[in-house]
BAVOFI-359214 format. One record per residue (C-alpha): x, y, z; residue in one letter. Coordinates in nm, 2 decimals. Layout:
<rec xx="X" yy="Y" zz="Z" residuo="A"/>
...
END
This chain:
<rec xx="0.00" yy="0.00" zz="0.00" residuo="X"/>
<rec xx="0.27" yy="0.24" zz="0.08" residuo="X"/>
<rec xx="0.40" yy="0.19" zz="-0.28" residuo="X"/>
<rec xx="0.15" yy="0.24" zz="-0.40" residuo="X"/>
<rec xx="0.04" yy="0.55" zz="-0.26" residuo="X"/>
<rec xx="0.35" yy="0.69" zz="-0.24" residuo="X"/>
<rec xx="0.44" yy="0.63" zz="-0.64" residuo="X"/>
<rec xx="0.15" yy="0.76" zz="-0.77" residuo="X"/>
<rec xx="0.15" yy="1.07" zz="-0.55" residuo="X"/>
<rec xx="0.51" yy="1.19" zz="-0.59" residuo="X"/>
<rec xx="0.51" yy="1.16" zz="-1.01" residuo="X"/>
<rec xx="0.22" yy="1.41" zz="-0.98" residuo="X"/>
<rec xx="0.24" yy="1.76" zz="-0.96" residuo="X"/>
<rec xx="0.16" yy="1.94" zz="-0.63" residuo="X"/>
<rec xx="0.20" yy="2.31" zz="-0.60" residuo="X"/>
<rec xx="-0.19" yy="2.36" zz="-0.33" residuo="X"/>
<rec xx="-0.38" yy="2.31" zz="-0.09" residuo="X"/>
<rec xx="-0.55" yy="1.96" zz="-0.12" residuo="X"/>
<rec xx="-0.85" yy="2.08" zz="0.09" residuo="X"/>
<rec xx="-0.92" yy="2.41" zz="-0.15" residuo="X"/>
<rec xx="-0.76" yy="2.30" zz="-0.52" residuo="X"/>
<rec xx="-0.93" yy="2.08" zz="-0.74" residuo="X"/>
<rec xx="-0.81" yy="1.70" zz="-0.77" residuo="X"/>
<rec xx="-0.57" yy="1.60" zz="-1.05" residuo="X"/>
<rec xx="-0.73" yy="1.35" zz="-1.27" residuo="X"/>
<rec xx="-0.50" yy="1.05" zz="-1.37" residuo="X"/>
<rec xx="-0.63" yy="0.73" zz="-1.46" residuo="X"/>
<rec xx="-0.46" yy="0.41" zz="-1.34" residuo="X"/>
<rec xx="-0.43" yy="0.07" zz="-1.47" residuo="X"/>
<rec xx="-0.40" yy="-0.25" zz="-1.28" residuo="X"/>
<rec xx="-0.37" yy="-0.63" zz="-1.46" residuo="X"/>
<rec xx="-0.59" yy="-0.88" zz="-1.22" residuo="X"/>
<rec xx="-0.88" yy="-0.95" zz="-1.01" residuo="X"/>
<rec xx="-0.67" yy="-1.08" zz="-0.71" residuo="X"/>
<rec xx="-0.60" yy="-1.03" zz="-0.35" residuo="X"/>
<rec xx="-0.25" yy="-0.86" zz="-0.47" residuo="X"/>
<rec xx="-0.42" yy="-0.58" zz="-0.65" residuo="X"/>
<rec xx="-0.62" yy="-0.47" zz="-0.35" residuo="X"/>
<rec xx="-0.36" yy="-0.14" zz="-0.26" residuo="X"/>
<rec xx="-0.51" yy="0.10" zz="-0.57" residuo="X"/>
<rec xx="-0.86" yy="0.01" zz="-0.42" residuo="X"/>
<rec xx="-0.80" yy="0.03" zz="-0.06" residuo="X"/>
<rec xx="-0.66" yy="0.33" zz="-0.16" residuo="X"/>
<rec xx="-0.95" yy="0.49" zz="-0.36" residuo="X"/>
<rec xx="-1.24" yy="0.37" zz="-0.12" residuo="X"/>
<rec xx="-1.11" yy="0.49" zz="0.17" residuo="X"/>
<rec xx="-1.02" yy="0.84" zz="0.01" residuo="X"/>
<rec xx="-0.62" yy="0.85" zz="0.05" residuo="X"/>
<rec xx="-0.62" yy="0.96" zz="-0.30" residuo="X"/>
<rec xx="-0.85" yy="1.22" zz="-0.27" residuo="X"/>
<rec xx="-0.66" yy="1.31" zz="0.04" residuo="X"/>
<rec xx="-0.38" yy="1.37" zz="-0.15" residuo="X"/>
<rec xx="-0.53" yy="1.58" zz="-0.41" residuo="X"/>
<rec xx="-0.59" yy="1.30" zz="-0.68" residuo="X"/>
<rec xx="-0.90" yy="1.18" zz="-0.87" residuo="X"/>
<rec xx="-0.80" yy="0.84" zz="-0.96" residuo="X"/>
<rec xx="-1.01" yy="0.63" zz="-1.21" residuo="X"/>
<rec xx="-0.90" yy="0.30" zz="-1.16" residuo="X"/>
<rec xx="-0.91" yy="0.08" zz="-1.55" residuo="X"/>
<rec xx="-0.89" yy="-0.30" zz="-1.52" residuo="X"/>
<rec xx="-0.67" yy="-0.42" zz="-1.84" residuo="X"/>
<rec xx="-0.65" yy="-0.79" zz="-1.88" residuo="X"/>
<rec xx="-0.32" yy="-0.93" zz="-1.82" residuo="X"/>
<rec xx="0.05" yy="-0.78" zz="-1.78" residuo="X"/>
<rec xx="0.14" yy="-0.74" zz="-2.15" residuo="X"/>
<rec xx="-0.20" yy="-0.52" zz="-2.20" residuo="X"/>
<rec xx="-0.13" yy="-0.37" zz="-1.90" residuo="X"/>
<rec xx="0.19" yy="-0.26" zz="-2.07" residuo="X"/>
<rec xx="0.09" yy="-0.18" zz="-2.46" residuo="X"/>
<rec xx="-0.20" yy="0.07" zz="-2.25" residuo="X"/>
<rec xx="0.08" yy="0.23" zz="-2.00" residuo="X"/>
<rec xx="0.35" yy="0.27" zz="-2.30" residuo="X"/>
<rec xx="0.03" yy="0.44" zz="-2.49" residuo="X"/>
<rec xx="0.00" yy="0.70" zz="-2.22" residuo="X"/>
<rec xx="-0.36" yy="0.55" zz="-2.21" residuo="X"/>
<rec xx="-0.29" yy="0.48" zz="-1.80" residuo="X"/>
<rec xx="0.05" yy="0.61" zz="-1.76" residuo="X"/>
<rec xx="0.06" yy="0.50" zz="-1.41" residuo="X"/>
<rec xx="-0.01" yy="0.11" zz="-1.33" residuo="X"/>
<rec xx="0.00" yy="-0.12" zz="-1.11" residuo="X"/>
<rec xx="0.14" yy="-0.47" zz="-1.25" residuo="X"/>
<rec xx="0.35" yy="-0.79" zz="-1.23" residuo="X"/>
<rec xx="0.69" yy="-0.70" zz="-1.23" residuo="X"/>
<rec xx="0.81" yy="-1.00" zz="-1.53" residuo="X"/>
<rec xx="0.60" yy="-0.75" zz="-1.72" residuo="X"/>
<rec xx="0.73" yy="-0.44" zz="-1.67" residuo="X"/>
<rec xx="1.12" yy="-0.60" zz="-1.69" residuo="X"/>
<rec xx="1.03" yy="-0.72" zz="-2.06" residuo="X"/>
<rec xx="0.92" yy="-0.44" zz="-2.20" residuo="X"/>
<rec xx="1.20" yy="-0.27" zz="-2.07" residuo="X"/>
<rec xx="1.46" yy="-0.54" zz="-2.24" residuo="X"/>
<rec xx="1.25" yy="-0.52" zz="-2.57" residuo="X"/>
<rec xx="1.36" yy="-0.16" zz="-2.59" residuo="X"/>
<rec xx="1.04" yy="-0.02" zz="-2.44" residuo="X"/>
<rec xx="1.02" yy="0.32" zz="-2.24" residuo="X"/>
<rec xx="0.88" yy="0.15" zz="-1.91" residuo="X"/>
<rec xx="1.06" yy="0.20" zz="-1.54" residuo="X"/>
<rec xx="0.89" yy="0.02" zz="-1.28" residuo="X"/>
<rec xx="0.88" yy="0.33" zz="-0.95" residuo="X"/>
<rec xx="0.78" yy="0.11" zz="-0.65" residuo="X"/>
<rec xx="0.76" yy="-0.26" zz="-0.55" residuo="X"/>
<rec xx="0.48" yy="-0.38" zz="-0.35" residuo="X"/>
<rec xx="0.41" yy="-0.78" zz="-0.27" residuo="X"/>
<rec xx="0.76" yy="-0.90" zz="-0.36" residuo="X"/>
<rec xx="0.60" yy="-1.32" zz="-0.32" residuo="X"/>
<rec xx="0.41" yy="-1.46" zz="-0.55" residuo="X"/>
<rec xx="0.15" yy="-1.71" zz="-0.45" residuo="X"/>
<rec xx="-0.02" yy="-1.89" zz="-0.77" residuo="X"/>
<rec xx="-0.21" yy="-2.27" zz="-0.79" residuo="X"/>
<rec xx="-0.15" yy="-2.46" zz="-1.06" residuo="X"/>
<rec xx="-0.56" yy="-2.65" zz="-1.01" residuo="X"/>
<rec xx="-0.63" yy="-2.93" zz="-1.26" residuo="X"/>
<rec xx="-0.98" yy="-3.08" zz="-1.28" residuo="X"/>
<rec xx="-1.10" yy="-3.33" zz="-1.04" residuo="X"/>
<rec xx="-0.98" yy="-3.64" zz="-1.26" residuo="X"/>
<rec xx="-0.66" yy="-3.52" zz="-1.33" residuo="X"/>
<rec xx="-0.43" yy="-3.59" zz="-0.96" residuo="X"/>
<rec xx="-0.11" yy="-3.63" zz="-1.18" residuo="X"/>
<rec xx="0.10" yy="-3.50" zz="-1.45" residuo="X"/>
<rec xx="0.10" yy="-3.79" zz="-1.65" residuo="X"/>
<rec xx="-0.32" yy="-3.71" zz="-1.69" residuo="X"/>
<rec xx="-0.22" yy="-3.39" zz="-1.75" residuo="X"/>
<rec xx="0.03" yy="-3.48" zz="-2.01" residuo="X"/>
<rec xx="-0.18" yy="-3.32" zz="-2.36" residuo="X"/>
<rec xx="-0.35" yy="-3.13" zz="-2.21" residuo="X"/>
<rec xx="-0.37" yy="-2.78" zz="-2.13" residuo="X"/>
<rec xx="-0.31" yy="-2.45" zz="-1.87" residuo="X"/>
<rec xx="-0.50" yy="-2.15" zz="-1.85" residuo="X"/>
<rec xx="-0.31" yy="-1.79" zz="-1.79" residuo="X"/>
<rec xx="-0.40" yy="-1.49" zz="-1.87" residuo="X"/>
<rec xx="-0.13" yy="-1.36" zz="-2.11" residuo="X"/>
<rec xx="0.17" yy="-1.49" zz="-2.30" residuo="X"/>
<rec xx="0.47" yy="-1.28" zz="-2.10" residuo="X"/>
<rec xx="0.30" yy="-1.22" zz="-1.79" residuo="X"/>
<rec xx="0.35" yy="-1.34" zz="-1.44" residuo="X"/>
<rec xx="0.12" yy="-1.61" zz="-1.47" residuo="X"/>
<rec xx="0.28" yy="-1.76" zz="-1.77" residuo="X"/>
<rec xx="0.60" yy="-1.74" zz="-1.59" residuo="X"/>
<rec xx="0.47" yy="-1.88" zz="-1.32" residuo="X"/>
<rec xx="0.27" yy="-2.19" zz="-1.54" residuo="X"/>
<rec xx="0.58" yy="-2.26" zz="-1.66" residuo="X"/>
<rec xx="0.76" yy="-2.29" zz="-1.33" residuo="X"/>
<rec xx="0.48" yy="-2.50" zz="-1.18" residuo="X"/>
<rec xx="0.50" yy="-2.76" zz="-1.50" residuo="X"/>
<rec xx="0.88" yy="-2.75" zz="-1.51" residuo="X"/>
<rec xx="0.87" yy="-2.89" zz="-1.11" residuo="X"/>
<rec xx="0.59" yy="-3.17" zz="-1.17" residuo="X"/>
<rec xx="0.84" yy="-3.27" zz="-1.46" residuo="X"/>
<rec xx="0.66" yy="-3.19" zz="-1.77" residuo="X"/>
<rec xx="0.82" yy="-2.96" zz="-2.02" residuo="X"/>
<rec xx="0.58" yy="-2.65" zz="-2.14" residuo="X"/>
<rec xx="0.41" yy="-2.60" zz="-2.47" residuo="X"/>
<rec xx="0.57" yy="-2.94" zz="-2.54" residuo="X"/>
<rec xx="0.39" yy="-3.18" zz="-2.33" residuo="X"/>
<rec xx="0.09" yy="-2.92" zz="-2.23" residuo="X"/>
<rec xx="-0.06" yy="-2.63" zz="-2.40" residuo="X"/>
<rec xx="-0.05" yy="-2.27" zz="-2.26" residuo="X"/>
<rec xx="-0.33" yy="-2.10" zz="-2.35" residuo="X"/>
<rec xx="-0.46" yy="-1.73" zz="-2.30" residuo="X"/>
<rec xx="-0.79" yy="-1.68" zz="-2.13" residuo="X"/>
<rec xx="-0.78" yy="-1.38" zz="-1.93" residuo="X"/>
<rec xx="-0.82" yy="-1.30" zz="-1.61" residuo="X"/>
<rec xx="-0.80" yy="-1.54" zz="-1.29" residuo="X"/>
<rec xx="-1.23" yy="-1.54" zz="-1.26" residuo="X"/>
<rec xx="-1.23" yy="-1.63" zz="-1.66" residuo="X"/>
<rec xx="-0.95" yy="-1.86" zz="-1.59" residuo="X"/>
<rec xx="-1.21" yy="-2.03" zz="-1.33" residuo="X"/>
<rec xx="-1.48" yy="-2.03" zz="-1.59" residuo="X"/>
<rec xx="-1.27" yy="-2.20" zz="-1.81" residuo="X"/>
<rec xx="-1.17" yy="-2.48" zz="-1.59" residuo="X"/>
<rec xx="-1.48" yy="-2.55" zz="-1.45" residuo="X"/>
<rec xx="-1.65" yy="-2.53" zz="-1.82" residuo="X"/>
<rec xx="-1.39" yy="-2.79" zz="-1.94" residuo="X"/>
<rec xx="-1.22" yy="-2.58" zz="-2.15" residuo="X"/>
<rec xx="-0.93" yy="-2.66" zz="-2.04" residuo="X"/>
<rec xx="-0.77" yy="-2.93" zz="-1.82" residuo="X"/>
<rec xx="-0.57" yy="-2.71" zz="-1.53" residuo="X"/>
<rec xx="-0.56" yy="-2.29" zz="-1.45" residuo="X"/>
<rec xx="-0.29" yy="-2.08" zz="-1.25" residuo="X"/>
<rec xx="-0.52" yy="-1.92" zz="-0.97" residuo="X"/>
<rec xx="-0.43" yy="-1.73" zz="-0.72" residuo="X"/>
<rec xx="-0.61" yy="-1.60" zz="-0.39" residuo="X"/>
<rec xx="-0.89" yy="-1.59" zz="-0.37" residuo="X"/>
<rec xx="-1.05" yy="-1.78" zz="-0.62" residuo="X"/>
<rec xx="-0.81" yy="-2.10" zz="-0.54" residuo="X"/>
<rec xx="-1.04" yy="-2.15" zz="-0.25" residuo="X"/>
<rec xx="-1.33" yy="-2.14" zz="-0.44" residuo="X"/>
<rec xx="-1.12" yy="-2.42" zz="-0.70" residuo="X"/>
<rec xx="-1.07" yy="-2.62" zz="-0.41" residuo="X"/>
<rec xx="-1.45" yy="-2.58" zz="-0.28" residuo="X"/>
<rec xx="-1.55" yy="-2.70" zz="-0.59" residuo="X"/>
<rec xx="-1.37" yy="-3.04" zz="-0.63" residuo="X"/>
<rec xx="-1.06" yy="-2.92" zz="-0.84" residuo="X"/>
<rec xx="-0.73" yy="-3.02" zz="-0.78" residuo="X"/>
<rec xx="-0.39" yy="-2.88" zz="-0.63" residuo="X"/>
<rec xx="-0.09" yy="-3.03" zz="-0.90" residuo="X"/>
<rec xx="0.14" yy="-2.77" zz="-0.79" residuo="X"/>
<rec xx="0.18" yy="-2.43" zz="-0.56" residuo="X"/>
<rec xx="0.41" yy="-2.16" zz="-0.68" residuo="X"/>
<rec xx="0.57" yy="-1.97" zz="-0.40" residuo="X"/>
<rec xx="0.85" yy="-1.74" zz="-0.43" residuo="X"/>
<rec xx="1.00" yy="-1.43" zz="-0.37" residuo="X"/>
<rec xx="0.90" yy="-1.28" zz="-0.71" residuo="X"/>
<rec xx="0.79" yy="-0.90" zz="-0.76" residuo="X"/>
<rec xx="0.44" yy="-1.01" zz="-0.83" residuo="X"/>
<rec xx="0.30" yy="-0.64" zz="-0.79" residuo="X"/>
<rec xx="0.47" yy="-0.31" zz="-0.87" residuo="X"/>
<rec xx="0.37" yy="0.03" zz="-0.97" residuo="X"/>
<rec xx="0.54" yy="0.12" zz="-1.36" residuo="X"/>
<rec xx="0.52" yy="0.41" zz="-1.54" residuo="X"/>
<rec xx="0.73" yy="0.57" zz="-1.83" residuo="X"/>
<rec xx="1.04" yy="0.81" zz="-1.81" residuo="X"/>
<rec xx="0.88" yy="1.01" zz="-2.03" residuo="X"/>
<rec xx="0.59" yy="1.07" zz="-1.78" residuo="X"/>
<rec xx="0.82" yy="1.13" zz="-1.51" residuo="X"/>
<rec xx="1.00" yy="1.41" zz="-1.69" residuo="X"/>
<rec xx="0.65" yy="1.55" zz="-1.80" residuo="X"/>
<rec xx="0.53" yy="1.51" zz="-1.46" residuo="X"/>
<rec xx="0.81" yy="1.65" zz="-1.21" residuo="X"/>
<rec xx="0.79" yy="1.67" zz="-0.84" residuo="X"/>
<rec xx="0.71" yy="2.04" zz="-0.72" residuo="X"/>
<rec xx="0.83" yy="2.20" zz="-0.41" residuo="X"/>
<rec xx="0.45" yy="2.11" zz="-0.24" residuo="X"/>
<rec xx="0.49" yy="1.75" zz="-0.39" residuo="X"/>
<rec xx="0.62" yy="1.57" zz="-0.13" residuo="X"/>
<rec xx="0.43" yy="1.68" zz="0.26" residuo="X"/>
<rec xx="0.10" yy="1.56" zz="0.16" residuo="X"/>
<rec xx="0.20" yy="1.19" zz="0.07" residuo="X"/>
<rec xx="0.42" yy="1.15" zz="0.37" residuo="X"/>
<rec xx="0.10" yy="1.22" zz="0.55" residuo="X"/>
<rec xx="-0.12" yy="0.98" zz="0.37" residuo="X"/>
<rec xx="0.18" yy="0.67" zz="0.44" residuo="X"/>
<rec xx="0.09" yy="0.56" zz="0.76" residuo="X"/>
<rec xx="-0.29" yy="0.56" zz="0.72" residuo="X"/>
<rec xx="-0.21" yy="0.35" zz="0.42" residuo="X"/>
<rec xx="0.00" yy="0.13" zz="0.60" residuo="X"/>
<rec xx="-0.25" yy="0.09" zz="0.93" residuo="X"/>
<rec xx="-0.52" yy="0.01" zz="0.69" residuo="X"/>
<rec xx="-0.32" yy="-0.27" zz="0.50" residuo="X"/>
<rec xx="-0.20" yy="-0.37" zz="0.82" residuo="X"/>
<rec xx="-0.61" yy="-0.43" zz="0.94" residuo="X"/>
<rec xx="-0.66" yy="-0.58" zz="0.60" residuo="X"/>
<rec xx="-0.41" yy="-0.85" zz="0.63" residuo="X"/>
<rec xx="-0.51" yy="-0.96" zz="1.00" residuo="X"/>
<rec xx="-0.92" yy="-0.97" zz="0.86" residuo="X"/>
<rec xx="-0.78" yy="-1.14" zz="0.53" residuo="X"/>
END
């Protein structure tokens, strides 16, 4: 949360009074429907943005490489996404800097259906992510690598989407395993579907990335930085109640 806040705010300029000047609009991208991307929200509903003189609209783009191809299009020029996603567009020549670093673990289930408890079953199969290049089809491939079947070769990695039309997908039959992730892993497991493999590891699953570009457009102003130190420690009691209700 502090990242979060604290990224957004300071690439923004301040030169008022938050309580008398009117909020600066900027609109903000994030990649999934998951327990990692609650920060922006947390954020919005409880009015730290507002607090700190921005109007943020908040834009759901499916998967890290969309994500990316909107933020690099100045569509949301501030996002919050995987980190894998931000680091290859950046080695593919792209203008993309990632500013902060929030959940530096990445949690994601690789859930089969409920007749397939083994890797040989899932031998021809196929994976649901949401994107080629982002963190889930990292971590697909990391989870199929350890139950020691080789990726693309032995089972298909296809794009879906998100993790809820990931869900969809596996419980439709569309395909024979998903990487989920908190929480609909619980509702996968509710359901009947099975755990083949857990990814865990320390992995910047969700950072806040922008352009240089927009940070030289956008420089910090003498008044930039008071009001965001302010907001940092609401942000950071708020996440801290969020985790221990979680």
């Amino acid at each position: 949360m502090k990242a979060v806040i604290f990224a957004i705010s300071v690439f923004l300029p301040f030169s008022f009074s938050v309580a008398s000047a009117q909020l600066t609009k900027i609109t903000v991208g994030y990649s999934a429907m998951t327990s990692a991307h609650l920060p922006a929200w947390s954020a919005k509903e409880s009015g730290i943005f507002a607090k700190n003189g921005l109007d943020v609209q908040l834009v759901y783009v499916r998967g890290g490489a969309t994500v990316m191809m909107a933020l690099l299009s100045r569509e949301t020029p501030i996002s919050q996404v995987g980190g894998s996603s931000i680091v290859g567009a950046s080695l593919r020549g792209a203008d993309a800097v990632m500013i902060a670093g929030g959940n530096a673990t990445s949690d994601q289930w690789l859930m089969s259906r409920p007749d397939i408890k083994t890797a040989e079953q899932l031998k021809g199969g196929s994976v649901a992510i949401a994107v080629f290049g982002g963190t889930s089809d990292s971590l697909a491939r990391i989870a199929l690598k350890r139950i020691g079947l080789v990726p693309v070769k032995d089972v298909a990695i296809l794009q879906i989407g998100g993790v809820p039309e990931r869900l969809s997908a596996l419980e439709r039959g569309k395909v024979q395993a998903a990487m989920l992730s908190m929480p609909d892993v619980f509702i996968a497991q509710k359901n009947g579907f099975y755990t083949l493999a857990h990814v865990s590891l320390p992995y910047q699953t969700t950072s806040v990335a922008t352009t240089r570009r927009f940070i030289r457009e956008s420089p910090i102003s003498s008044g930039g930085i008071s009001s965001p130190k302010s907001s940092l420690s609401t942000a950071s009691r708020r996440t801290g109640k969020l985790r221990s209700e979680y």
